[in-house]
N, C-alpha and C positions, 0 to 999 in steps of 0.2 A: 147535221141532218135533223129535221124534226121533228120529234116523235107524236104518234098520233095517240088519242086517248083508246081509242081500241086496242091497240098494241099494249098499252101500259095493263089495261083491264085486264089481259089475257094473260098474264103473271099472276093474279090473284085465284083463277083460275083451280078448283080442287078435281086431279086428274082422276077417275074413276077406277081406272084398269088399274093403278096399281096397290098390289095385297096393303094391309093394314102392318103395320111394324109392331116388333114381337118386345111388348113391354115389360115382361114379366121376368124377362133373361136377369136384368139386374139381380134382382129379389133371389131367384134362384142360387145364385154365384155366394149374395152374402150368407143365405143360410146354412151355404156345404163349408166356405170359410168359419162357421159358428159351431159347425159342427166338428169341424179339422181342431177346431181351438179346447173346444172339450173335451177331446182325446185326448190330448196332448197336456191337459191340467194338471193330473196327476203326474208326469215325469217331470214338466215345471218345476213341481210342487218339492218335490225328491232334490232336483236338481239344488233349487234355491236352499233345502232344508244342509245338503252335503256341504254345500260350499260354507253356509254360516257355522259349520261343525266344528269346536277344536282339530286343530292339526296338532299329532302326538310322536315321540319316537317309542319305539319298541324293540324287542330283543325275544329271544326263545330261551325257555327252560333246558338244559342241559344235564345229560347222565354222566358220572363218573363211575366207573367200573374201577375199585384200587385192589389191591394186591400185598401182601407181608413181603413180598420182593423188591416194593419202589415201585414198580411201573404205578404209574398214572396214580401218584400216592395224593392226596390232600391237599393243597397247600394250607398254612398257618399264616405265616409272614413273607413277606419281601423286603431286603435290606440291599445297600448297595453300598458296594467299597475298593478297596482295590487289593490285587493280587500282591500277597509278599514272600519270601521265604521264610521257613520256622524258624533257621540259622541261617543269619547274618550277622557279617562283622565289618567295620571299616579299618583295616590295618592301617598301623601307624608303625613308626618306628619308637624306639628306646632313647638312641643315641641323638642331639645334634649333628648338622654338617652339613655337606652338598651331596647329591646322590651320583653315583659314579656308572652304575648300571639297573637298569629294570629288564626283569624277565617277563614280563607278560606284556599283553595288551588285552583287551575287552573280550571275550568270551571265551577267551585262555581258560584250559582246566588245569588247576592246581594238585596236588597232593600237600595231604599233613605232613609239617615240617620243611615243606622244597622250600630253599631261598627263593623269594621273587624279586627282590632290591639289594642294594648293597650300596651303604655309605662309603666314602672314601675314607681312609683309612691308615695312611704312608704313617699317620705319629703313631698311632698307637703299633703298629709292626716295629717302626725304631724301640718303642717301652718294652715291647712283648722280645726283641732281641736282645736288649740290653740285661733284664729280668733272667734271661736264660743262660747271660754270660756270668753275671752276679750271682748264678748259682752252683754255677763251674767253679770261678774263685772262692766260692765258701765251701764246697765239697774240698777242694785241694787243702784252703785254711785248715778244716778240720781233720785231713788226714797227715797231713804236716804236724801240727798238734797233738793228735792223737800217737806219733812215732815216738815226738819228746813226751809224751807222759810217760807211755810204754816205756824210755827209757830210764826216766827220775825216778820209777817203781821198781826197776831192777838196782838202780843207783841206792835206793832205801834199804831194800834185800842185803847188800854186798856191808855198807856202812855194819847193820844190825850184826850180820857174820864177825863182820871185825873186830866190834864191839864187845862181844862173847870172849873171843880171843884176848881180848886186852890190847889189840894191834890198833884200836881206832879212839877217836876223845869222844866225848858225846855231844861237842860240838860240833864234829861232821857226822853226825848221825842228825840230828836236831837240823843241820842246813841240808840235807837230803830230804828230809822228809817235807821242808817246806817247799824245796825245788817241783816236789813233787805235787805237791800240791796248787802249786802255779801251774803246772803241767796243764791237771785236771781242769782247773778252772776255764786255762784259756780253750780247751777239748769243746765244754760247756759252749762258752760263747761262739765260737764256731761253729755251734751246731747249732746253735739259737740264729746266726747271720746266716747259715743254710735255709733253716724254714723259713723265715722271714723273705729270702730270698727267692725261693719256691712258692710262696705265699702274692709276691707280687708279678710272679710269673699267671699265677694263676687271675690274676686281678688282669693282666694285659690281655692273655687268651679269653676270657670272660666281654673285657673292650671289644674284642677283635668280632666276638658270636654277637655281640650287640648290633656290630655295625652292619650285620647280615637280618632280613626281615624275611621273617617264615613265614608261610601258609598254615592258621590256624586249625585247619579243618579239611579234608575236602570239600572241593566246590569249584565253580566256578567265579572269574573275576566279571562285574555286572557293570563296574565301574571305574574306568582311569581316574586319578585325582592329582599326577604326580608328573612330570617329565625330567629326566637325564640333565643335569647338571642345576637345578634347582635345589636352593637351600632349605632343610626342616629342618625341625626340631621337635618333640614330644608334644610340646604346646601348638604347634601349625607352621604348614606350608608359607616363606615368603608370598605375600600377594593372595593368599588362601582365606577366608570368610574365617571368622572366628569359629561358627558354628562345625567346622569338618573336621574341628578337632588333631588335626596334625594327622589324617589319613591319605597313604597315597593310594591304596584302591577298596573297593570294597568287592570283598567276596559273599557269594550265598549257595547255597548247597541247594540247587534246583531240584532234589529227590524228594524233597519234602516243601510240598507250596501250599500253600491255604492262601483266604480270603480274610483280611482285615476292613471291619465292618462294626457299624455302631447303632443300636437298637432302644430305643426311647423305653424309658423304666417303665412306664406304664406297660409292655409289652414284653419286657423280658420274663413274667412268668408266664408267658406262651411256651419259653424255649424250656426244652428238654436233656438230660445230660447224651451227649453219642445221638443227636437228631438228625433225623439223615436229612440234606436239602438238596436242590438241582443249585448247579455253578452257571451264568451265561456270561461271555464277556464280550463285551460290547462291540471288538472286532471283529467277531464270530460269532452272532447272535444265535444263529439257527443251529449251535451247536450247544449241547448240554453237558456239563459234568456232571458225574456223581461227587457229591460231597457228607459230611460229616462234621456236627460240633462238635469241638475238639475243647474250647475253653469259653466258659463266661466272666471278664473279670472280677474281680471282687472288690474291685472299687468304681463307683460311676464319676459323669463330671459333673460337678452341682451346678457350673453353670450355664452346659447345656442340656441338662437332664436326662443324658443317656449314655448309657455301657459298652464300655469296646466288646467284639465276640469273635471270636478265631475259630475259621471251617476249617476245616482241611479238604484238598481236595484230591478224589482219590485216584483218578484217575487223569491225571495230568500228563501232558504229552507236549513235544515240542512245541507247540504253536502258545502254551501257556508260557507268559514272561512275567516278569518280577514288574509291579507300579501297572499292570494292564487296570482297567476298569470293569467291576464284574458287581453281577446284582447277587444275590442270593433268595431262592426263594425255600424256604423252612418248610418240611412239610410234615404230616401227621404219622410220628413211627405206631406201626402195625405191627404186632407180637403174634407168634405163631399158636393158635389154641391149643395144641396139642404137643408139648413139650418132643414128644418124638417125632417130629415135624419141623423141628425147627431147623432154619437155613432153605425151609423148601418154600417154596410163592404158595400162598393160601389165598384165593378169591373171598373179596369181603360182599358183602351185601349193596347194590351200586345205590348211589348215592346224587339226587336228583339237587343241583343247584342252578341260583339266578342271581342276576344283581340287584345288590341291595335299594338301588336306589327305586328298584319297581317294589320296594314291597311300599305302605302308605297305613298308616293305622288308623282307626277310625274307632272311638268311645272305647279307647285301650285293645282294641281286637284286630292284628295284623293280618291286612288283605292285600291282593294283587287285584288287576282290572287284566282280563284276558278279553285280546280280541277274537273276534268270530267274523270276519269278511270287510264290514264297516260300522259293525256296533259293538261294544264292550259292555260285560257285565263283571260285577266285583264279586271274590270271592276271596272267604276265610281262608287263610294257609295256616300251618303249623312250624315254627321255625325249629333248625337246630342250631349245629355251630356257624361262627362265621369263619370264613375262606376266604383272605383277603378283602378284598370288592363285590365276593358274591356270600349268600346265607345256604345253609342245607333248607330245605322245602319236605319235610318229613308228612304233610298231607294237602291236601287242597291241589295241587298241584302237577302235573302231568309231564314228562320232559316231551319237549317239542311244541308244547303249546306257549301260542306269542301272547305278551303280556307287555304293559304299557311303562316306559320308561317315563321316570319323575313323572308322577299323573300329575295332570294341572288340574285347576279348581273349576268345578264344573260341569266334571261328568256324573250322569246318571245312566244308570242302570239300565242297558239295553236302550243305550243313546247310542247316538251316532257319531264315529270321527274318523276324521281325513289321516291317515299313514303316510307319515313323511318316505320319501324316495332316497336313495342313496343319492340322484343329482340334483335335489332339491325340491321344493312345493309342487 
């Protein structure tokens, strides 16, 4: 169809009636956007300054409250060792042989002296009966003996009467008297083949107590080493390690248990003589003994540079066993001020500590960095002893207030820093 120039003309056409369009809207729009941006600067500003902020861990000051009772005493040290008894023994036997019976088995209680093994035995019973016959025959020897002297004494008597009389030579006086004297003599040796003979009696019943193995002690047996028709000897069990030394159990007296435990020389003059410490063992953690140093050795090992130390512990009960794994933690004994006081709990003065690794010294003057919401400032403290992992804080220092763990390099003073979370950044 084709279009005419009048028609095309009437597109260019500027309509009158309709209003003018409102140009100004743009302008409007970006000025309240410029002004939304300005508000918003300063938390920006904040936001960007938090985030480029070291991120730190921290920890709180801590009050200890102690007591001349133990409760909530100090700690010194922590060592860890394992559970032994004070007396133990691995019984052996005396004799060689094969074992013919055992009386116990593993938590068996013993008494002092009860046979708990017994060698076999049949030869030395034949020695120990022959010994006892041999001493029948020499009792009877000598009483047999002993009739004929008794009689060559009265044969000497009768000769000498005779002799007086003139009715005898002094040649049967002279063979009486030596008659007699054989008498005595063989008396002598019969009675010499009697001891001797009693003597080996005593040597075969002596065999016979050999072949029986006693309980050294009361206690309990902790450990089988031995079974019923196995052959020992003094020096060890057939098939037995050299090192068990020819035992077939070992007993220990469960009434007395401590903690064997070995503490670096540098550290051994922490401990004190009778130091009270808490016991934990490892299968029991959340349970505590009371213990006591009982011994410091008096020899270390030079070539691990530290001293065996023996706790006792005082309060042991069933669930403590011989070989368990236990720490020891040593802790600061408290003396009662007042001598007529003593044995009763006296409240000490409580005592504010942290770990050491927050304290940070700075031109020889030990400071902490305590936070305050998301800025830290540093402050002087006063140290006392250390406790383990943590120092005493005797000023500068407040319990309960958070302070910065291993400060990193970087912070100032009433700066700013991000506090790490228990689940991360």
């Amino acid at each position: 169809m084709p279009i005419s120039s009048e028609t095309d003309l009437s597109r260019l056409r500027i309509d009158r009636d309709v209003p003018p369009r409102r140009r100004w809207l743009p302008w409007v729009v970006l000025l309240a956007l410029a002004a939304a941006g300005a508000a918003a600067y300063p938390s920006a500003r904040t936001y960007v300054t938090e985030r480029r902020a070291p991120e730190v861990d921290v920890t709180r000051a801590t009050q200890v409250v102690t007591s001349s009772g133990g409760s909530n005493a100090l700690p010194v040290m922590v060592a860890s060792g394992y559970v032994v008894a004070r007396h133990s023994s691995d019984v052996g036997v005396k004799v060689g042989g094969r074992i013919a019976a055992l009386k116990f088995e593993e938590g068996t209680r013993v008494k002092k002296g009860a046979v708990i093994a017994e060698i076999e035995h049949a030869d030395i019973d034949a020695q120990l009966e022959a010994a006892r016959r041999a001493v029948s025959e020499a009792e009877a020897a000598v009483a047999q003996n002993a009739a004929a002297r008794d009689e060559d004494a009265r044969n000497v008597e009768r000769q000498r009467q005779l002799a007086k009389d003139g009715i005898t030579t002094n040649a049967s006086l002279t063979g009486a008297e030596a008659a007699a004297a054989v008498s005595t003599a063989r008396v002598k040796l019969a009675e010499a083949v009697i001891a001797s003979a009693r003597a080996r009696v005593r040597m075969a019943e002596e065999a016979l107590e050999n072949a029986n193995v006693r309980a050294p002690f009361d206690g309990v047996v902790i450990k089988k080493r031995a079974e019923v028709g196995e052959t020992v000897s003094p020096f060890g069990v057939a098939g037995q390690a050299a090192r068990e030394g020819g035992a077939i159990a070992t007993i220990a007296d469960l009434a007395e248990l401590e903690v064997q435990t070995e503490v670096s020389e540098n550290n051994v003059a922490k401990l004190k003589p009778s130091m009270p410490a808490a016991v934990k063992l490892r299968a029991y953690d959340e349970r505590a003994y009371k213990g006591r140093l009982r011994q410091i050795f008096p020899s270390a090992d030079r070539a691990k540079a530290i001293v065996e130390v023996r706790v006792t512990i005082l309060d042991a009960d069933a669930l403590v066993k011989p070989e368990m794994t236990a720490s020891v933690t040593f802790q600061e004994p408290k003396a009662a001020a007042d001598p007529a006081a003593a044995g009763q709990a006296t409240t000490a003065p409580p005592v504010t500590l942290v770990l050491k690794r927050a304290i940070q010294e700075q031109n020889g003057q030990p400071g902490v960095w305590v936070v305050n919401g998301t800025s830290v400032a540093r402050r002087a403290v006063t140290l006392g002893a250390e406790r383990i992992d943590q120092v005493e804080v005797k000023s500068g220092l407040l319990p309960g207030e958070t302070v910065v763990l291993n400060p990193p390099a970087g912070l100032t003073d009433h700066g700013v820093v991000r506090v790490k979370t228990a689940g991360g950044k």
